[in-house]
N, C-alpha and C positions, 0 to 999 in steps of 0.2 A: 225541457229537453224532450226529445222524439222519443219512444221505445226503441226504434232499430239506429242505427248509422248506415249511411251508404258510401261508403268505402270504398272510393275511384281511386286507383292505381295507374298512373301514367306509368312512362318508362322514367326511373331515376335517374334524374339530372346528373349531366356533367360525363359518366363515368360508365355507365351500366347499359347494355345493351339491350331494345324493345323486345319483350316477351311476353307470351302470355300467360300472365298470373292468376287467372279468377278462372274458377268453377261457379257460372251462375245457373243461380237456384231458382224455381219455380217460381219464387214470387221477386217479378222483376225489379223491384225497390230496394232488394238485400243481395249484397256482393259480398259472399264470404270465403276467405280464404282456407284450403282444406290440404294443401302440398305444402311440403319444405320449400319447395319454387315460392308458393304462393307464400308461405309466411316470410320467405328473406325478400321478396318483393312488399312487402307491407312494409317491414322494419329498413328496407333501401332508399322508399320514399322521402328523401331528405326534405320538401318545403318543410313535411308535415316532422319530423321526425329528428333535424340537424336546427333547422333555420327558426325555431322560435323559444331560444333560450331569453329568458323573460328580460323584460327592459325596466319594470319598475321601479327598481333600487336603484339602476343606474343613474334613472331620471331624478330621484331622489336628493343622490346625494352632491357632495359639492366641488363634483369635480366640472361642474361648468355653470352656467346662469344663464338665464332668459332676459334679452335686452326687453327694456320697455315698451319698444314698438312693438317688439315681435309677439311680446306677451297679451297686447291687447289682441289680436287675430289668434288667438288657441280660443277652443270649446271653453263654456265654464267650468266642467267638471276637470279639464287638464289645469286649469287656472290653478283649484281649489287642491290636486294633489301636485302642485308644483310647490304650493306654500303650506303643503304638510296639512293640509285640512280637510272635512270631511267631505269625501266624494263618492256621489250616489254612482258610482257607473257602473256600467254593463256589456253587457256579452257582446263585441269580442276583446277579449282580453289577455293578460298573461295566464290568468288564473284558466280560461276555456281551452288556450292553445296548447298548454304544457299537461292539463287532461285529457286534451285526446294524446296525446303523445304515451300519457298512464294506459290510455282506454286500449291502442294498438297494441302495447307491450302487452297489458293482459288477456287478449285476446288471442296475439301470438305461442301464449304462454299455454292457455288453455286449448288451442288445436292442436298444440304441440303434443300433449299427454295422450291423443288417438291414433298418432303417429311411432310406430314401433321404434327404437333406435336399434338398429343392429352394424355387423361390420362397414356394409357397404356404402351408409348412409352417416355414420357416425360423425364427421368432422362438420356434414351441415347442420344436422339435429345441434350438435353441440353451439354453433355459432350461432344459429337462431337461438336458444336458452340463453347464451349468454349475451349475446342482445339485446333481449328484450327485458334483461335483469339490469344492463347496465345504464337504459335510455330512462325505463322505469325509477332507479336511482337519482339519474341525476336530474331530471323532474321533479322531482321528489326534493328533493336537494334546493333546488331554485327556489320553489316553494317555501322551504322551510325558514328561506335567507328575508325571502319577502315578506313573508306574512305572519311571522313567528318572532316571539324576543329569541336573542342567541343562548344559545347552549350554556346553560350557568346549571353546574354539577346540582346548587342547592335544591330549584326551584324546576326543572326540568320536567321532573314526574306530574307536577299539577300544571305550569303553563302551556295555555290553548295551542297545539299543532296545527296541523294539515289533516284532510281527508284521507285515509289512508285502504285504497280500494286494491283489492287484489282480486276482483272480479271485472268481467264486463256487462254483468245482469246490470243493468239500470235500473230494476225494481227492487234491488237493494239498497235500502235508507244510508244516506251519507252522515257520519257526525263527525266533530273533530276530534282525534288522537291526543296525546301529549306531545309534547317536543317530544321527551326521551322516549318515546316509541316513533315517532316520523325518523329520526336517528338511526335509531335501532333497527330500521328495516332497509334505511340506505347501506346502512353499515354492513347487514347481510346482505342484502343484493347483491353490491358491489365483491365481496370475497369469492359467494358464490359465482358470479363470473368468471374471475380468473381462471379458474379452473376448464372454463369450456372453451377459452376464447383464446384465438392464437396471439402468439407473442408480440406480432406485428399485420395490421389489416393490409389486406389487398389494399386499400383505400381509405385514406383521412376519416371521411363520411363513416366507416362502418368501425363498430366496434372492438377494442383490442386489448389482453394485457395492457399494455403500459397505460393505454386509454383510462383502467380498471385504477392502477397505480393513482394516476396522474389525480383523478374523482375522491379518492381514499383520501389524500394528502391535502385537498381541498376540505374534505369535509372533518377530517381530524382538526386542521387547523383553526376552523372557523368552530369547532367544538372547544379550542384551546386545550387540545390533548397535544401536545406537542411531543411528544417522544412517539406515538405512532404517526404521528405526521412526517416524523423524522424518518422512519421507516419504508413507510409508501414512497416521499421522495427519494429517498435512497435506491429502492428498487427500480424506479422509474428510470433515475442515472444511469442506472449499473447499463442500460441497455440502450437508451436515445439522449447524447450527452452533449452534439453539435449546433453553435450558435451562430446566429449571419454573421458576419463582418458586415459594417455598416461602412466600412470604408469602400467594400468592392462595391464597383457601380453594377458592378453585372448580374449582383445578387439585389440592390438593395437602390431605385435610382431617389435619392431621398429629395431632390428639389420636385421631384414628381406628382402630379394630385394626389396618386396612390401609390406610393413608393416600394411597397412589399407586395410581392405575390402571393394567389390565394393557395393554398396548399405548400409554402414553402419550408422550407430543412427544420422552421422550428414547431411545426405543428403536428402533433400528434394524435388528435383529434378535434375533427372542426367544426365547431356549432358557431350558431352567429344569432345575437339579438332581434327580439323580433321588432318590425316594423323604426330600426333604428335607424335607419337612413333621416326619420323626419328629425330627431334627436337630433343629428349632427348639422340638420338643417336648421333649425332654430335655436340652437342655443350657441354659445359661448364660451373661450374656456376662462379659466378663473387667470386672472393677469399675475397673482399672487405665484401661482401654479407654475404659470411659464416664464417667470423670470429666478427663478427655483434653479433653470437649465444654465450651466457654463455654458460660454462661447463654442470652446470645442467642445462640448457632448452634439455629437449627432443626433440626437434624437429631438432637440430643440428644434433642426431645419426638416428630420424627416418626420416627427407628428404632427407640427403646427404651420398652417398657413397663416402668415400675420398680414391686414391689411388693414394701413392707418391704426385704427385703436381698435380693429375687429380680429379676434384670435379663435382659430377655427381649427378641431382636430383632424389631423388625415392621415394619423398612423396605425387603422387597422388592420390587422391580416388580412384580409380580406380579399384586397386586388378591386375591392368597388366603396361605394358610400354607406355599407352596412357595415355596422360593427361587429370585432370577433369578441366571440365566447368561450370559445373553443380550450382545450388544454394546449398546453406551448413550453416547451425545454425551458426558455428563459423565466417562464413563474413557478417551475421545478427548482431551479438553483437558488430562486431568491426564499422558496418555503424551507430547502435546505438550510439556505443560509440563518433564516430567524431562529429558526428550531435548537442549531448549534448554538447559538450566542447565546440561547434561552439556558444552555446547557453548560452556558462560560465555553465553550469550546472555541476560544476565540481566532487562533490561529487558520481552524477549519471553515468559520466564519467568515472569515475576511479572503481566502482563499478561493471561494464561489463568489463569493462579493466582487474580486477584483478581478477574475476568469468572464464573470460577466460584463461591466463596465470597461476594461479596456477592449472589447469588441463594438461599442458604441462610444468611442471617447474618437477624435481623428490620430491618426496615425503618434505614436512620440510622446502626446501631448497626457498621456493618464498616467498621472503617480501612483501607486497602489498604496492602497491604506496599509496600515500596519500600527506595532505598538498602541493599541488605544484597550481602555478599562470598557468593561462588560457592559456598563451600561451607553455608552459611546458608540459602541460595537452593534447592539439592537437598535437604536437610533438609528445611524448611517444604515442599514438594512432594511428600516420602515422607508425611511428617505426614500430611497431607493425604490423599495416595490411601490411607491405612491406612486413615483415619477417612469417608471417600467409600464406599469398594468393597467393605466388607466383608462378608462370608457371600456375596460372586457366584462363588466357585472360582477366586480369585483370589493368595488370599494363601500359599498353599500354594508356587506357582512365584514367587512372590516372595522369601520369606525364602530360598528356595534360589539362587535369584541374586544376591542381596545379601550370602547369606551367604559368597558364591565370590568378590564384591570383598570382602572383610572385614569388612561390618557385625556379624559375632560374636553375633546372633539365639541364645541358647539357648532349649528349652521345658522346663517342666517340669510333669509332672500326678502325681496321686496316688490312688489308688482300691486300697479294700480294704489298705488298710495300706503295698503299696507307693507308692515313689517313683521316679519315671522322670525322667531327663535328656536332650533329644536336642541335643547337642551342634551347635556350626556343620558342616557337611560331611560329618554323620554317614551312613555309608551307608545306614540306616535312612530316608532322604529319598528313596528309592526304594521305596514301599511294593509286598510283595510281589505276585507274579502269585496268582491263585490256585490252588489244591491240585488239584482238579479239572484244571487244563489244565497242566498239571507233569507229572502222572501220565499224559494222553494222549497226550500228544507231546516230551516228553522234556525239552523245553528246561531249560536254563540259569536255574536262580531266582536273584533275585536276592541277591547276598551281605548276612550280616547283621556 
């Protein structure tokens, strides 16, 4: 890696109006920001900052496959982490992208404390800190889902984490953390934000309360703390609680290549997978998957394109061929919903459950659940968010928490003759770092 970064700031996409952010410095190779201007223009730069929520896990897991043909034309190294095997690759990656994303936020962090906070400045100061704690987190977060075994209370303290940098000196040594410290410090970040960040963003892209919420409830769940999972989505509710009707065409045109718009009523914060458009190019969904979907569930005609025996997803948020990431009202209701069930609370369970689904059933045709025993109740709720959230970088930290209570999830793929198994709690759920940053700082790969 270089000693400096140089630090090109366009005007941010979409939304925000050309300004000028940089104070450049004497030596014309270094672009550093030294304004509140300049730092909410660093943390506004959505390619670098929204758009590369990691794809690894996604690729991973089995919510689609790689036909034969399409598998002999991928690199070797995408071959060898398609079938769970060991892959030498290198920079660029999930693991480079979602650090500069750490590198900006600590950066921001640290101009931030030259900068005085007083009346007339307060609500920016505030919004840059808590931006750059929240972007910081959920990088951190991606990371932990990717590269780390999940959150198991026993073993937490000793297995291998994440890098855990709260500087942008580059001449400080990187090693890995534990899980339960990369936790620990999403878990702070994250609170710490709330407190700075308004309740609701000018804009999807930048960060917010319910944003803060929506991360919390993410990251409790996939901790399998579920009573403060219960809590963040709770709060999340209390404030952003509106779902599309899949019926109205004017919200939702679902025979459409891209049936949802990008920023639409259920997003709350929008990040999108990086370089996942190739993802949804070459692979496949699981046939098992989509015949899962009743007749009338809409979301069978508005996520999948079927042609002949080829089934292709295209129900991102998105509004293009890139998947979302992003936090969304409808994986609020369904975290609510598990956490209750988790809790017997099952009346309450089934009440988000069925508030959800008949907004995606066609008109008439959705009976609502009711009467069913506890363990019924979490079932149709997995059902459910399987068939809701897929292709968001979801299901990856799923089936590894599931697989830690015993749901016994195996995968299995095949390409070029072989055949791959990954087993429940296969170490292999830790995909590796990569080769490149092994080789420059030493660390500890992770075991296969």
């Amino acid at each position: 890696m270089k000693k400096y970064f140089l630090i090109i700031l366009f005007c941010p996409m979409l939304f925000l109006s050309c300004k000028k952010y940089l104070d450049i410095q004497s030596n014309n190779r270094l672009v550093v920001p030294n304004t509140l201007e300049d730092l909410q223009g660093l943390l506004d730069y959505s390619r670098t900052m929204n758009l590369n929520f990691g794809v690894l896990g996604e690729r991973a897991s089995d919510n689609s496959f790689i036909p034969e043909a399409n598998f002999k034309t991928i690199p070797t190294d995408e071959k060898a982490q398609y079938l769970w095997q060991e892959a030498l690759y290198t920079f660029p990656n999930d693991w480079s992208t979602l650090y500069t994303v750490v590198y900006n936020s600590n950066l921001a962090l640290e101009k931030l404390q030259k900068i005085e906070r007083h009346k007339d400045n307060s609500v920016s100061w505030d919004q840059v800190k808590g931006s750059a704690l929240l972007f910081r987190a959920s990088a951190y977060l991606n990371l932990l889902w990717t590269h780390s075994n999940v959150f198991n209370t026993n073993t937490a303290g000793t297995d291998l984490g994440i890098v855990l940098r709260e500087s942008s000196d580059f001449n400080v040594p990187s090693f890995r953390s534990s899980v339960k410290d990369g936790y620990g410090l999403v878990l702070t970040d994250l609170k710490a934000a709330i407190s700075l960040l308004p309740t609701e963003a000018s804009h999807v892209m930048r960060p917010s309360k319910i944003a803060a919420y929506g991360l919390l409830a993410r990251a409790y769940l996939s901790m399998r703390d579920y009573k403060q999972a219960l809590t963040y989505a709770n709060l999340y509710l209390e404030i952003k609680n509106g779902l599309m009707n899949y019926n109205d065409q004017t919200i939702v045109k679902i025979t459409a290549n891209y049936p949802f718009a990008m920023f639409n009523e259920e997003t709350a914060f929008y990040m999108q997978l990086r370089n996942s458009n190739l993802t949804a190019a070459y692979t496949n969904v699981d046939s098992t998957l989509y015949k899962s979907y009743e007749e009338d569930d809409l979301r069978k005609t508005a996520f999948f394109k079927k042609t002949n025996a080829v089934i292709n997803f295209k129900g991102q948020y998105t509004g293009t061929s890139s998947l979302f990431g992003g936090i969304a009202t409808d994986e609020m209701y369904l975290v609510r919903a598990e956490c209750l069930a988790r809790e017997t609370r099952l009346e309450e369970a089934l009440s988000d459950l069925n508030r959800l689904l008949i907004t995606r059933y066609k008109t008439g045709t959705f009976t609502p659940f009711q009467n069913m025993s506890a363990s019924q109740v979490l079932e149709r709720v997995l059902i459910e968010r399987r068939k809701e959230l897929l292709y968001r970088g979801l299901r990856w930290i799923d089936i590894k928490r599931l697989n830690l209570e015993g749901k016994g999830i195996s995968l299995v793929r095949e390409g070029d003759g072989v055949r791959e198994e990954l087993k429940p709690n296969d170490n292999r759920y830790a995909i590796p770092l990569p080769a490149d940053i092994i080789r420059l700082t030493g660390m500890p790969q992770n075991p296969r």
